[in-house]
Biotite code that builds the C-alpha atoms (Angstrom):
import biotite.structure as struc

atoms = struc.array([
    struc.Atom([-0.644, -10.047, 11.174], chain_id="A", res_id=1, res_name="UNK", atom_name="CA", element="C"),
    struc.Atom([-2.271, -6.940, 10.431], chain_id="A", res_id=2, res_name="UNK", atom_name="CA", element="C"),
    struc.Atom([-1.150, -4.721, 7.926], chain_id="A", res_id=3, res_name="UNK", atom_name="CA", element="C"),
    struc.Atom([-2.032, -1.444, 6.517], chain_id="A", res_id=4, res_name="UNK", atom_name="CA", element="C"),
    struc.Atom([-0.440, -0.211, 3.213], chain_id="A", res_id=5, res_name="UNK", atom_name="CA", element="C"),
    struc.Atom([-0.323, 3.277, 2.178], chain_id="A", res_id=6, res_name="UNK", atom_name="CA", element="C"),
    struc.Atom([-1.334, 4.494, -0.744], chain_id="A", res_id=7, res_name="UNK", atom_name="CA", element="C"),
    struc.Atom([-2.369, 7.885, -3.441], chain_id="A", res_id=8, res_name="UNK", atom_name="CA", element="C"),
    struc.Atom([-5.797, 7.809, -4.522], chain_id="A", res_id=9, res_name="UNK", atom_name="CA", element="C"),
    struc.Atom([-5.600, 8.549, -7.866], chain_id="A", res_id=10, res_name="UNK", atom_name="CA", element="C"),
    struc.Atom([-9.358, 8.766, -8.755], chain_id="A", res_id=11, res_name="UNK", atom_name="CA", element="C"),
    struc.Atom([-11.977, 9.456, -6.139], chain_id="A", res_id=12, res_name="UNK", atom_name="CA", element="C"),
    struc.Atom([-16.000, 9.135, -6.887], chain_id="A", res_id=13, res_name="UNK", atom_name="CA", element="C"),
    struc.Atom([-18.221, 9.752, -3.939], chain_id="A", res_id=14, res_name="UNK", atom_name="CA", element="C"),
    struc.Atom([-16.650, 7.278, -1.454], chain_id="A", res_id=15, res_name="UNK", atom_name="CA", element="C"),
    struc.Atom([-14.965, 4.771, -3.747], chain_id="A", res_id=16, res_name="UNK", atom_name="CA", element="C"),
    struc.Atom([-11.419, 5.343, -4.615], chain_id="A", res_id=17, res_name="UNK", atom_name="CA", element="C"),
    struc.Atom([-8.565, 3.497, -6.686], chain_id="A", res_id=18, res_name="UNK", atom_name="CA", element="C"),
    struc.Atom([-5.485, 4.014, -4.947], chain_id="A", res_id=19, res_name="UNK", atom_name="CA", element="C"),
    struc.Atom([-1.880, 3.055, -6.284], chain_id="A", res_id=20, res_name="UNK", atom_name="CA", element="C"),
    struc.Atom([1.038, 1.739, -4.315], chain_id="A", res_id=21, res_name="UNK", atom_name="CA", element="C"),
    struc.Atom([4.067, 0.771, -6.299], chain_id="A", res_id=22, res_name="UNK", atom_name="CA", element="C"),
    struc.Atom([2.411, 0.719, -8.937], chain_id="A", res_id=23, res_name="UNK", atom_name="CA", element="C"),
    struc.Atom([-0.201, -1.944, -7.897], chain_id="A", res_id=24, res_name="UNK", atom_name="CA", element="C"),
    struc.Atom([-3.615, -0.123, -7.860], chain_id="A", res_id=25, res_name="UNK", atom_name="CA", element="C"),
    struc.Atom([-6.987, -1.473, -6.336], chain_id="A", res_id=26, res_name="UNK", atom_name="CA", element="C"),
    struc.Atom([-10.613, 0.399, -5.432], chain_id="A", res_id=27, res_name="UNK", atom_name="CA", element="C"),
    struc.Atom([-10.688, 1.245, -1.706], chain_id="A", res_id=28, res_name="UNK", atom_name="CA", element="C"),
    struc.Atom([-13.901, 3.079, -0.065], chain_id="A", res_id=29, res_name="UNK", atom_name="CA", element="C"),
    struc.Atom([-12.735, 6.279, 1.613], chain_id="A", res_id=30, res_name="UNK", atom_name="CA", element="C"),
    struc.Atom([-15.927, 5.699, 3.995], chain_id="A", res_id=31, res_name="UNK", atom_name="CA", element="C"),
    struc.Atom([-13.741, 6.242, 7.111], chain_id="A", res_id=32, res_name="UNK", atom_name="CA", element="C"),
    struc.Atom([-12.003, 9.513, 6.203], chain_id="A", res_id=33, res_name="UNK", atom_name="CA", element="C"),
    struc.Atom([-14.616, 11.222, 4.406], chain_id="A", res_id=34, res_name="UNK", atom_name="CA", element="C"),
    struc.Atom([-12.210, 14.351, 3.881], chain_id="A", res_id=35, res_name="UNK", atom_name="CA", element="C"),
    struc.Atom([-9.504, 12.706, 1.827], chain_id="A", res_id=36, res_name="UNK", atom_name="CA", element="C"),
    struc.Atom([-9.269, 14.084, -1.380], chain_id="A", res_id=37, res_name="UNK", atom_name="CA", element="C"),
    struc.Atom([-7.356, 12.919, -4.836], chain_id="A", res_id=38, res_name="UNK", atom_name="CA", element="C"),
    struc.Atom([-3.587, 12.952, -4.556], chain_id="A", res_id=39, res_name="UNK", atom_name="CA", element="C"),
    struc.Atom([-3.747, 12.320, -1.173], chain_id="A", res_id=40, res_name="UNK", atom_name="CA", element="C"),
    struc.Atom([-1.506, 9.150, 0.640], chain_id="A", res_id=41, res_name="UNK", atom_name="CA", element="C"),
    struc.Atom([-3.620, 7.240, 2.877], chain_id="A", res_id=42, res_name="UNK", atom_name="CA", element="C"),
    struc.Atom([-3.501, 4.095, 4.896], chain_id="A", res_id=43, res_name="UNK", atom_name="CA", element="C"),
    struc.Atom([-5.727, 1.475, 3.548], chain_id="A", res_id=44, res_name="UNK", atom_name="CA", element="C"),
    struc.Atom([-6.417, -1.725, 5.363], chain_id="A", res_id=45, res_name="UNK", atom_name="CA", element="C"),
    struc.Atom([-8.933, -3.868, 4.412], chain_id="A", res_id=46, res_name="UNK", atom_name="CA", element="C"),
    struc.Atom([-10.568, -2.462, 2.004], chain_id="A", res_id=47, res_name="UNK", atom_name="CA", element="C"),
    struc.Atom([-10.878, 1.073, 3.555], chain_id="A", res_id=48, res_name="UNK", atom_name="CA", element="C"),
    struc.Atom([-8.707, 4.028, 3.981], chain_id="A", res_id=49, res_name="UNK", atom_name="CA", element="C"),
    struc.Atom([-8.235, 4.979, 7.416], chain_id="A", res_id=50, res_name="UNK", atom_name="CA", element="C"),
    struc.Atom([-5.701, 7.895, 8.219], chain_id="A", res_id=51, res_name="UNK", atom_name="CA", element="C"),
    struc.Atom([-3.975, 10.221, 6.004], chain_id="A", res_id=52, res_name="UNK", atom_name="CA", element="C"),
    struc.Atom([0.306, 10.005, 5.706], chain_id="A", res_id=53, res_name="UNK", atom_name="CA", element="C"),
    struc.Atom([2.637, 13.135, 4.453], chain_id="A", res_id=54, res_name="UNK", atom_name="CA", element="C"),
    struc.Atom([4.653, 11.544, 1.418], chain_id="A", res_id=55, res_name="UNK", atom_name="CA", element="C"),
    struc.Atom([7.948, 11.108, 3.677], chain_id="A", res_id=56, res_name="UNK", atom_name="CA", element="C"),
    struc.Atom([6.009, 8.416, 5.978], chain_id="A", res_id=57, res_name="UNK", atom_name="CA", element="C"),
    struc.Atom([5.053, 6.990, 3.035], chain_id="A", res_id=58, res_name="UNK", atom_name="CA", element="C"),
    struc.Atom([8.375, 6.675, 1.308], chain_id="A", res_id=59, res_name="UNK", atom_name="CA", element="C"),
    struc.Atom([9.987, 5.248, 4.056], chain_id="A", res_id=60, res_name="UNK", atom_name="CA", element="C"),
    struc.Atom([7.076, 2.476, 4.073], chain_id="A", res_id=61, res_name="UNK", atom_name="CA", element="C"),
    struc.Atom([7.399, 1.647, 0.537], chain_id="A", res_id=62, res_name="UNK", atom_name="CA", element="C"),
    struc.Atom([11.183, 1.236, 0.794], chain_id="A", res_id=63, res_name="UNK", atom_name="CA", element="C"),
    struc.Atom([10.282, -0.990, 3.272], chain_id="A", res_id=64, res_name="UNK", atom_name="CA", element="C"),
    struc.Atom([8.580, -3.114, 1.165], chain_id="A", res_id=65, res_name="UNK", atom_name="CA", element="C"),
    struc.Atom([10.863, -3.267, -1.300], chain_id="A", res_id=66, res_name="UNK", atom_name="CA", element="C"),
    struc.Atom([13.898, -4.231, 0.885], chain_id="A", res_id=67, res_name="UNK", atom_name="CA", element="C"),
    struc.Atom([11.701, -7.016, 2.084], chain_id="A", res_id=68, res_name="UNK", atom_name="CA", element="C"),
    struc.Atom([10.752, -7.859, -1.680], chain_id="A", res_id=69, res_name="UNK", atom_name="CA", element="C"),
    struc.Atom([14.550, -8.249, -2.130], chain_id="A", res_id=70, res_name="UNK", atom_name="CA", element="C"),
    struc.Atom([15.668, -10.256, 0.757], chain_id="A", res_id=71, res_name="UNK", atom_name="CA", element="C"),
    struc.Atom([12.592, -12.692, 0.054], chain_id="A", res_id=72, res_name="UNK", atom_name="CA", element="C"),
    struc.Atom([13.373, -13.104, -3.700], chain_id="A", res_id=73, res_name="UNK", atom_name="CA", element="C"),
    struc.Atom([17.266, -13.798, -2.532], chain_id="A", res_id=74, res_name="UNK", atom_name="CA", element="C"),
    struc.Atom([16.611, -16.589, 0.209], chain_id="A", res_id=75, res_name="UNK", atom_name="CA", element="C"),
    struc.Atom([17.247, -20.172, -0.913], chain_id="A", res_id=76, res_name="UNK", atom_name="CA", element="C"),
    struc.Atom([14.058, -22.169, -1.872], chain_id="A", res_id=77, res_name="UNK", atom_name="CA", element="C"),
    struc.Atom([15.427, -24.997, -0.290], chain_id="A", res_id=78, res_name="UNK", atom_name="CA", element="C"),
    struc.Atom([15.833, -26.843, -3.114], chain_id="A", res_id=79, res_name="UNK", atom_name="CA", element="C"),
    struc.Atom([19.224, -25.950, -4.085], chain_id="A", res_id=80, res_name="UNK", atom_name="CA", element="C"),
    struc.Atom([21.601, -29.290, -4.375], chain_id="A", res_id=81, res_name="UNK", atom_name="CA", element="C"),
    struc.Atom([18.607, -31.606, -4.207], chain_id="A", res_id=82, res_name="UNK", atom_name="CA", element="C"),
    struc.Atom([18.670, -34.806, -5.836], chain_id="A", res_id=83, res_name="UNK", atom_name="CA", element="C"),
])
């Protein structure tokens, strides 16, 4: 599966980037969309940002996340009554 997270760069330098999403941050090239610009939310997927997103989009995509976050963290491990 594919996946492409959006994110706010939060420093920009030429075409290298650190985005943040959730709080998890990692460098990104903004190669593909040379005209992003800091405090914009962007797509990145592998390594790259690749379309700009208004801040609702985004929102609803990280709450997403988090509901899936949730249900994963409450499903049994299987191990329950073992033994």
């Amino acid at each position: 599966m594919c996946l492409a997270v959006p994110a706010r760069i939060v420093e920009l330098n030429d075409d290298r980037a650190v985005v943040d999403a959730m709080g998890n941050r990692w460098a990104i090239r903004t190669t593909l969309l040379p005209e992003a610009k800091l405090g914009d939310i962007v797509l990145v997927h592998a390594g790259f940002a690749i379309a700009t997103v208004d801040e609702e989009e985004a929102r609803q995509t990280w709450e997403l996340f988090e509901q899936i976050e949730q249900l994963r963290t409450n499903e049994p491990t299987g191990t329950e009554g073992a033994g």
